[in-house]
C-alpha positions as protocol buffer text, in pm:
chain_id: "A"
residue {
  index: 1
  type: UNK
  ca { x: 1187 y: 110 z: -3904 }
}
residue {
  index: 2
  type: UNK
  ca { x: 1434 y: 174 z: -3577 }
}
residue {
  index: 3
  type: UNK
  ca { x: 1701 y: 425 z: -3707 }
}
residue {
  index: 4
  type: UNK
  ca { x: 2065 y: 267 z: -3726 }
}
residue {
  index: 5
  type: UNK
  ca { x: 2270 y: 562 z: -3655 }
}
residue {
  index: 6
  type: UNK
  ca { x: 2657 y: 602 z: -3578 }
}
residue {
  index: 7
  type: UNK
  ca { x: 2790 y: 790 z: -3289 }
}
residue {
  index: 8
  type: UNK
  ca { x: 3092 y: 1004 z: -3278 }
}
residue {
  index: 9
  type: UNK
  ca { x: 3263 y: 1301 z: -3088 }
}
residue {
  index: 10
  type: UNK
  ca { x: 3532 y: 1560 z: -3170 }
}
residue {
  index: 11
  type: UNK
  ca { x: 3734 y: 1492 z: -2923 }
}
residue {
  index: 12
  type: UNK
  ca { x: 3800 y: 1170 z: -2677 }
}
residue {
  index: 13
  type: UNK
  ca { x: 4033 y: 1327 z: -2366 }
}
residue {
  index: 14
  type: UNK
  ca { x: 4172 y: 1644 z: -2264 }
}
residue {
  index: 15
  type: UNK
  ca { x: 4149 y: 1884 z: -1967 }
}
residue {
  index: 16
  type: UNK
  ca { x: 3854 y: 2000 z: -1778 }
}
residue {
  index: 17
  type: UNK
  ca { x: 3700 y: 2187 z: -1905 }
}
residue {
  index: 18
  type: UNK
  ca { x: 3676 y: 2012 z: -2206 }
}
residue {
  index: 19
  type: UNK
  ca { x: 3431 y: 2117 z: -2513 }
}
residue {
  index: 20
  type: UNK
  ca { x: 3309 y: 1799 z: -2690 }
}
residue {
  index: 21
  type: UNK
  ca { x: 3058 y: 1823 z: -3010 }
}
residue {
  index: 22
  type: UNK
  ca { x: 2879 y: 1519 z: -3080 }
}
residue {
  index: 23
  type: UNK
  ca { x: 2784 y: 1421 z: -3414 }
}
residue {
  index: 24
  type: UNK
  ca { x: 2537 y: 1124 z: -3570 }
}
residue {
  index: 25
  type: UNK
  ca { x: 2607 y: 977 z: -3879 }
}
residue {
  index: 26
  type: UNK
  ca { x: 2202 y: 871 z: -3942 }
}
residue {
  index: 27
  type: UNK
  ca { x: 2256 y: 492 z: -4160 }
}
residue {
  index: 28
  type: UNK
  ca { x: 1866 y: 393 z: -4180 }
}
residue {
  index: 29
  type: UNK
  ca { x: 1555 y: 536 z: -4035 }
}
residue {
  index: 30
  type: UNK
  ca { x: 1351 y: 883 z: -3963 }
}
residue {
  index: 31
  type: UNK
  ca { x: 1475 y: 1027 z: -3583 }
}
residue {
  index: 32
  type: UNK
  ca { x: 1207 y: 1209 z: -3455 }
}
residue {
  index: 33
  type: UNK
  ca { x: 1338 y: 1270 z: -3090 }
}
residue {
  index: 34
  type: UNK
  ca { x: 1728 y: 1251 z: -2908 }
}
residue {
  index: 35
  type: UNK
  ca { x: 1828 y: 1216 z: -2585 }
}
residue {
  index: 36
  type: UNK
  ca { x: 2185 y: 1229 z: -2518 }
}
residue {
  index: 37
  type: UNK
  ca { x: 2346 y: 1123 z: -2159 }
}
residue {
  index: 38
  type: UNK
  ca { x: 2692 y: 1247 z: -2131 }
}
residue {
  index: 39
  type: UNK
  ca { x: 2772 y: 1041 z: -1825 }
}
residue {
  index: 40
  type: UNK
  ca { x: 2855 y: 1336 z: -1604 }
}
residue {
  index: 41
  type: UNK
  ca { x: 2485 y: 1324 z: -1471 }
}
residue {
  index: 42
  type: UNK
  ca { x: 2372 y: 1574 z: -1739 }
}
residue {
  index: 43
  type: UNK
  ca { x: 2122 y: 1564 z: -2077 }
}
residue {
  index: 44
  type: UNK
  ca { x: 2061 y: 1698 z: -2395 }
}
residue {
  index: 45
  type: UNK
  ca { x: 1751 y: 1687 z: -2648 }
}
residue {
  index: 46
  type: UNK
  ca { x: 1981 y: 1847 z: -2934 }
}
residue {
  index: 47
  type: UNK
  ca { x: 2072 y: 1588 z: -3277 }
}
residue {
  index: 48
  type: UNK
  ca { x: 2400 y: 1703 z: -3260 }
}
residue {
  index: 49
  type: UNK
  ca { x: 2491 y: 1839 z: -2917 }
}
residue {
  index: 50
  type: UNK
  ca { x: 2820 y: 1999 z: -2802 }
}
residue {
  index: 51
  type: UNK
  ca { x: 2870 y: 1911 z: -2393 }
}
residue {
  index: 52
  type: UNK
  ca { x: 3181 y: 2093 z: -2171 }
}
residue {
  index: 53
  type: UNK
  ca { x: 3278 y: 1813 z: -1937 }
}
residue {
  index: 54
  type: UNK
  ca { x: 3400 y: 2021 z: -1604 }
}
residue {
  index: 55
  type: UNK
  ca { x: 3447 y: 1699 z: -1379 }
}
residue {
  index: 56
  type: UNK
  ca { x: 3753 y: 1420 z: -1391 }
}
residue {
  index: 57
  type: UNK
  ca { x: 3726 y: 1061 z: -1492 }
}
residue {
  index: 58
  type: UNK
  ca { x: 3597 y: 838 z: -1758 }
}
residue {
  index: 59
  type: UNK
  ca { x: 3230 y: 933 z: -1921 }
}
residue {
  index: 60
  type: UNK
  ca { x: 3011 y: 716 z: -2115 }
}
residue {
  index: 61
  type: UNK
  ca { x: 2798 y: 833 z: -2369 }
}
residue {
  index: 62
  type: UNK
  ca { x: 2473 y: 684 z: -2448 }
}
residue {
  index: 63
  type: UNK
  ca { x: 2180 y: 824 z: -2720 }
}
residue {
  index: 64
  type: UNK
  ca { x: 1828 y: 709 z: -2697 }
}
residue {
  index: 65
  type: UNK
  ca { x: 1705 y: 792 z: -3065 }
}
residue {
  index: 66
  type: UNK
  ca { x: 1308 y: 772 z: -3131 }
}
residue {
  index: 67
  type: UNK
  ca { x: 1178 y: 759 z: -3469 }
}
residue {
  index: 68
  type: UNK
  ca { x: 885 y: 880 z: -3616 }
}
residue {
  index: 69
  type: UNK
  ca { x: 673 y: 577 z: -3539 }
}
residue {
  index: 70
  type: UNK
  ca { x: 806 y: 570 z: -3152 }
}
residue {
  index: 71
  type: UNK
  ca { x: 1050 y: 272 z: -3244 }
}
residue {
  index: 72
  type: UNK
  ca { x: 1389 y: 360 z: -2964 }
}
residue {
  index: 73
  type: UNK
  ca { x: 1716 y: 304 z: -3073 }
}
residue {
  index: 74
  type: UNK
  ca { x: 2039 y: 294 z: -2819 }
}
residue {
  index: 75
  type: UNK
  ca { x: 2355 y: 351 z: -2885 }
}
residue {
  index: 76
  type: UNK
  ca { x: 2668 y: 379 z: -2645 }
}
residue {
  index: 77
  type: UNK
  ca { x: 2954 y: 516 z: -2836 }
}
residue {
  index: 78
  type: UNK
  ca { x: 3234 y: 333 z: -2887 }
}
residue {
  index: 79
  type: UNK
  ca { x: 3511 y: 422 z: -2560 }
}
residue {
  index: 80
  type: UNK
  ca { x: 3472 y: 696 z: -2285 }
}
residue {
  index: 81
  type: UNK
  ca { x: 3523 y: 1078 z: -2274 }
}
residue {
  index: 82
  type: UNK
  ca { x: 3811 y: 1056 z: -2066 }
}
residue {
  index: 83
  type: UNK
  ca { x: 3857 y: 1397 z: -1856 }
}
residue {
  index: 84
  type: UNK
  ca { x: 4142 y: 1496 z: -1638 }
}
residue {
  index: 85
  type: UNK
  ca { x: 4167 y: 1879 z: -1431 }
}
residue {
  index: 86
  type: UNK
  ca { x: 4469 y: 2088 z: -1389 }
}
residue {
  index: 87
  type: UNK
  ca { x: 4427 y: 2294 z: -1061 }
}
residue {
  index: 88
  type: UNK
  ca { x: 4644 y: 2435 z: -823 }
}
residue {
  index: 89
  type: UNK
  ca { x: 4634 y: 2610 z: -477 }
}
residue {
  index: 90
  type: UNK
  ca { x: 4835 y: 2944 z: -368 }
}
residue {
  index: 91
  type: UNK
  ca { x: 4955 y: 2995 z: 60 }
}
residue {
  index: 92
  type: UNK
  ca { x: 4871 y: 3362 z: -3 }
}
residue {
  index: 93
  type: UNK
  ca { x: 4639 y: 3546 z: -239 }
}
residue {
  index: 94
  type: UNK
  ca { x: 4664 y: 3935 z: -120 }
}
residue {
  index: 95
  type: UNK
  ca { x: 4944 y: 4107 z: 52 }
}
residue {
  index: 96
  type: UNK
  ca { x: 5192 y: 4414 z: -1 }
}
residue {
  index: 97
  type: UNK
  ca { x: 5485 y: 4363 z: -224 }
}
residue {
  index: 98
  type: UNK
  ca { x: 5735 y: 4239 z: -276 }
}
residue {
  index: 99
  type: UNK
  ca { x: 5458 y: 3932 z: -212 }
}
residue {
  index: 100
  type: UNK
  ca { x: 5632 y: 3584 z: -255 }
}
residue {
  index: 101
  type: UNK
  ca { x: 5322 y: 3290 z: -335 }
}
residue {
  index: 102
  type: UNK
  ca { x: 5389 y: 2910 z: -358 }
}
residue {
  index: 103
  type: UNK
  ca { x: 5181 y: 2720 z: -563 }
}
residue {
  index: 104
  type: UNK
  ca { x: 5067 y: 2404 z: -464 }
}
residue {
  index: 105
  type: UNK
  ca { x: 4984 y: 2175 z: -803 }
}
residue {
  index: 106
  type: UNK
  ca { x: 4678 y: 1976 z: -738 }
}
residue {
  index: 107
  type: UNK
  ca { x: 4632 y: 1818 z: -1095 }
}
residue {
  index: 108
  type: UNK
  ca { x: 4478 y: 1494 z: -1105 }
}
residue {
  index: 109
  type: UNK
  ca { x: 4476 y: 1291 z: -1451 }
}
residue {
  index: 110
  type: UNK
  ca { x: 4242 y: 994 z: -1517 }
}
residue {
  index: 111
  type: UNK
  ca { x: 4329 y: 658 z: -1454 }
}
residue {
  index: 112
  type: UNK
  ca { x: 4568 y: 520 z: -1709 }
}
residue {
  index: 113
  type: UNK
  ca { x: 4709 y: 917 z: -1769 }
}
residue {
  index: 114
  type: UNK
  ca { x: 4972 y: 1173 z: -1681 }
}
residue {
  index: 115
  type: UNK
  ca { x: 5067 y: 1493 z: -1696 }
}
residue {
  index: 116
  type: UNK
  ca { x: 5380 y: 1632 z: -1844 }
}
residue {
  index: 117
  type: UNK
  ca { x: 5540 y: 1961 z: -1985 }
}
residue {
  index: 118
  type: UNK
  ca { x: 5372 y: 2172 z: -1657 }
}
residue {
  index: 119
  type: UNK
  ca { x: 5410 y: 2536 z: -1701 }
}
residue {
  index: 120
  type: UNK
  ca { x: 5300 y: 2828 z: -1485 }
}
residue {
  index: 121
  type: UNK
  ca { x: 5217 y: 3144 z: -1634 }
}
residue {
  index: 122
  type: UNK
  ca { x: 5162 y: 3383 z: -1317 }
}
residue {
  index: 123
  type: UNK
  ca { x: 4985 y: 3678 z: -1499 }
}
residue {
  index: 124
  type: UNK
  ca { x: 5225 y: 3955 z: -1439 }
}
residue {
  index: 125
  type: UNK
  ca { x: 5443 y: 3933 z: -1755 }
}
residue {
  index: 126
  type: UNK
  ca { x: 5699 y: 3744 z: -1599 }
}
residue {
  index: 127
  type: UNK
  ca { x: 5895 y: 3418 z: -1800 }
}
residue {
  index: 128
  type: UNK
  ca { x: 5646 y: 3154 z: -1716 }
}
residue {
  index: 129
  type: UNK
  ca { x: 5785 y: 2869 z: -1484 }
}
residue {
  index: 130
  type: UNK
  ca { x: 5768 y: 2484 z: -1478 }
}
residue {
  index: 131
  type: UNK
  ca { x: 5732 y: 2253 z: -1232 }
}
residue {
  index: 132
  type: UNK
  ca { x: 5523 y: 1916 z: -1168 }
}
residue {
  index: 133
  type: UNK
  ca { x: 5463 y: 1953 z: -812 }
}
residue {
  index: 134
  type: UNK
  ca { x: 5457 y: 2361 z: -757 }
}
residue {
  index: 135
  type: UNK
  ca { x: 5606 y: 2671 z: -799 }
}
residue {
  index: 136
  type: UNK
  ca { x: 5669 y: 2987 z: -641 }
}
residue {
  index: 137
  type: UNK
  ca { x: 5667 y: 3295 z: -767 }
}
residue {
  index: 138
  type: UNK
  ca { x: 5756 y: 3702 z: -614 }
}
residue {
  index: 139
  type: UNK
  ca { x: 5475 y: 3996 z: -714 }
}
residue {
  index: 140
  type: UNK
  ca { x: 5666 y: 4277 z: -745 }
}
residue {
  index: 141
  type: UNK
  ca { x: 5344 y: 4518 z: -799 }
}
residue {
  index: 142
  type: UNK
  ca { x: 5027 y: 4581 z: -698 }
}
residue {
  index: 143
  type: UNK
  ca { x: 4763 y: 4416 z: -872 }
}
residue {
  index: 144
  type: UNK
  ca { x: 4505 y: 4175 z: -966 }
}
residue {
  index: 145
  type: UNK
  ca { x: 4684 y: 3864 z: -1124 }
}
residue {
  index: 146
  type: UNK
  ca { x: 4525 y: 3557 z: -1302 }
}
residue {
  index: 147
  type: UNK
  ca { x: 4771 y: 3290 z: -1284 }
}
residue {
  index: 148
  type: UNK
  ca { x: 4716 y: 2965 z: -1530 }
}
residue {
  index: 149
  type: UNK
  ca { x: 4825 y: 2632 z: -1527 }
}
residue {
  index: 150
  type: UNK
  ca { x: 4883 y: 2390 z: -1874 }
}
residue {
  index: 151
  type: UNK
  ca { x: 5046 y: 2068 z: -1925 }
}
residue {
  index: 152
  type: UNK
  ca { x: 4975 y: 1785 z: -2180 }
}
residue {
  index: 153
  type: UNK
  ca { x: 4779 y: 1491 z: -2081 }
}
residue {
  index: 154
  type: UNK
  ca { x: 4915 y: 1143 z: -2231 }
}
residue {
  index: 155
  type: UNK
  ca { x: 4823 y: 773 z: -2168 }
}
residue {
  index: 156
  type: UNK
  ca { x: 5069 y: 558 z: -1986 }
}
């Protein structure tokens, strides 16, 4: 007997990169075997398999279930992993200080999504900044900085 299985994930949308568990709620029937396409051109034999999604867009998930007398069941699951990326760009990444750097936002949401609520955080234990299309920001030390980049994501 084919199984009849239900298909579901932790989390639909977010921000590259975005950590999604899969889980199968098993109705009827013995799996044997998965295969899991996450629609971002990579696979997974696991039951219950937890993907990071690292490129923008929509995704569509599909499981191929086999049960223990080779029957295949598919199963898309119901809507798309929908992933968008915050990035940015900076005119100048090493110099003496005082070192000013303007940051270039490059953020793309999916189709049908925005961004709001930007703020910089430049790494130096500065206020962080906001600002949808950039920011720029003086070093005042020497140093190694990591700078990050949130927002929220919402549908329009």
């Amino acid at each position: 007997m084919a199984v009849v299985a239900k298909v579901s994930a932790d989390v639909m949308e977010g921000v590259a990169p975005l950590t999604v568990t899969f889980r199968l709620s098993i109705e009827s029937g013995i799996p044997s075997t998965f295969l899991w396409d996450f629609g971002d051109g990579t696979t997974s034999t696991d039951d219950e398999p937890t993907h990071v999604y690292t490129s923008t867009g929509y995704h569509t998930v599909i499981v191929k279930i086999t049960d223990t007398e080779s029957a295949v069941t598919t199963i898309r699951m119901g809507g798309y992993i929908r992933i968008g990326k915050l990035d940015f760009e900076a005119d100048v990444t090493k110099g003496d200080p005082p070192l000013q750097v303007n940051f270039v936002n490059l953020s793309a949401a999916p189709t049908g999504y925005f961004f709001t609520g930007y703020a910089w955080d430049f790494g130096d234990g500065s206020i962080p900044a906001s600002g949808s299309t950039g920011a720029t920001h003086t070093y005042q030390d020497n140093g190694n900085y990591n700078v990050d980049l949130s927002a929220q994501m919402y549908r329009l």
